[in-house]
C-alpha positions in Angstrom: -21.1 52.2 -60.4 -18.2 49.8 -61.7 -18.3 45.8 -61.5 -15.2 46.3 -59.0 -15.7 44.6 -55.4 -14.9 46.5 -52.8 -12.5 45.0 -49.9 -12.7 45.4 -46.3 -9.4 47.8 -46.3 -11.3 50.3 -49.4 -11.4 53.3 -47.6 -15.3 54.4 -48.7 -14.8 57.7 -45.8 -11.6 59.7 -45.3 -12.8 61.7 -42.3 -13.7 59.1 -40.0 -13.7 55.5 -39.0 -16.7 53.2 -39.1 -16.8 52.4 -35.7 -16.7 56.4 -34.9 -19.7 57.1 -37.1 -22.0 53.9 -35.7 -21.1 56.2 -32.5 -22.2 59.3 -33.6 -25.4 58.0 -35.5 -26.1 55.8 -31.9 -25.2 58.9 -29.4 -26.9 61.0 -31.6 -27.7 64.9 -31.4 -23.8 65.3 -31.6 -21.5 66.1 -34.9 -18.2 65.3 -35.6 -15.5 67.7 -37.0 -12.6 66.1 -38.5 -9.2 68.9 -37.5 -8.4 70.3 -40.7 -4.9 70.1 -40.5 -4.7 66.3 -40.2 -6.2 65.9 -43.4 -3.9 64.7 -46.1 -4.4 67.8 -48.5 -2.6 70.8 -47.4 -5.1 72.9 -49.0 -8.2 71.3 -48.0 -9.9 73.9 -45.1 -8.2 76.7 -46.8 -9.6 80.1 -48.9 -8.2 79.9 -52.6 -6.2 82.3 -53.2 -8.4 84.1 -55.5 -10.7 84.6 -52.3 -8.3 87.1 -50.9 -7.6 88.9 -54.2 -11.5 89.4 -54.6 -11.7 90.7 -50.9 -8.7 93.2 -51.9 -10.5 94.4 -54.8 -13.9 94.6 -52.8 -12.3 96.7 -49.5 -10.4 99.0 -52.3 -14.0 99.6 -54.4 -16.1 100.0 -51.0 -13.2 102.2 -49.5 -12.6 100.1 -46.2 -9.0 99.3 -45.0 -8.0 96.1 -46.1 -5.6 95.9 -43.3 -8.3 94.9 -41.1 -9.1 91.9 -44.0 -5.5 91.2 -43.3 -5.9 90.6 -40.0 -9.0 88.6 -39.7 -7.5 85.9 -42.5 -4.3 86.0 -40.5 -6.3 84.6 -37.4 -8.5 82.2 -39.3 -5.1 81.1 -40.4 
């Protein structure tokens, strides 16, 4: 780990707060999902776009529509 000090505004955890962790580790038996679309990447939560050209290529090999793929990534969407 480098010599540099860390400060108390060094973000060390960008899902969560401090205070809302202490929570969940006192509450306990509960998790905590951050809402992917207030993270600041755009494509963090999302398939890769290769994902959906290997699905392609799979439905065409085994035969199945891929229409229905289609449809399923458009409500995960």
């Amino acid at each position: 780990m480098p010599n540099d000090e860390l400060t108390d505004e060094t973000v060390i955890w960008r899902y969560m707060s401090f205070s809302r962790f202490a929570s969940m580790l006192h509450e306990g038996n509960k998790l905590f999902f951050a809402r992917p679309f207030k993270f600041d990447d755009r494509w963090e939560g999302q398939y890769p776009p290769s994902y959906l050209r290997n699905t392609k290529k799979y439905a065409e090999e085994k035969g199945f529509p891929f229409d229905e793929f289609e449809a399923d990534f458009a409500k995960r969407l």
